[in-house]
C-alpha angles and dihedrals in degrees: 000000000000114000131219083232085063090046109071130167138212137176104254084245095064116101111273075225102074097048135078141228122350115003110223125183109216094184112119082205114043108251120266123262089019122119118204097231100055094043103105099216138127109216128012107214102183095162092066091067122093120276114277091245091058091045094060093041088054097052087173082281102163089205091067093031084113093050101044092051088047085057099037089055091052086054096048088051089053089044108076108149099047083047083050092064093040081056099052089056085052104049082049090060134281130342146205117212109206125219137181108208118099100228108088096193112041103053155104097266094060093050088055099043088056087048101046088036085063110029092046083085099061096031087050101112 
């Protein structure tokens, strides 16, 4: 089983030095400033990021932090084939999962560490 200890995450304007393993971008939009061609990363799985209506709603607001991970969750679990892609970066090594927002901890890419953390068991041939 993946651990969250072998999921990291990092804002895509961190040094690629600091992080570890495959690097993922879990943004739907590509971050702004960045040019494709200068983001060290190895996959881009925008269809793992939340919808672009909870994403507005959410705005990194804190105070709906509870609610938005609730509803993140429900669309993971509906999501199958981007998490599956998530999951086969995971069963190569460790990951890093990028993100753009500048609150590290109320985003998308933590959501997801804690999902794929605890479903990697049951998804392992």
């Amino acid at each position: 089983m993946a651990s969250a200890k072998s999921i990291h995450i990092a804002r895509v304007y961190d040094d690629p030095k600091e992080t570890t393993g495959a690097r993922l971008l879990v943004d739907r939009t590509w971050p702004r400033g960045v040019k494709k061609t200068n983001l060290d990363h190895d996959a881009w799985i925008r269809d793992v990021a939340p919808s672009t209506g909870l994403r507005k709603w959410f705005g990194h607001d804190p105070k709906k932090w509870a609610e938005f991970r609730k509803r993140y969750l429900a669309e993971l679990k509906d999501n199958q084939d981007a998490v599956s892609q998530c999951m086969e970066w995971c069963r190569k090594g460790a990951v890093t999962l990028l993100f753009a927002a500048t609150d590290r901890e109320h985003n998308q890419a933590v959501v997801l560490r804690e999902y794929l953390a605890s479903h990697k068991k049951s998804a392992s041939p």
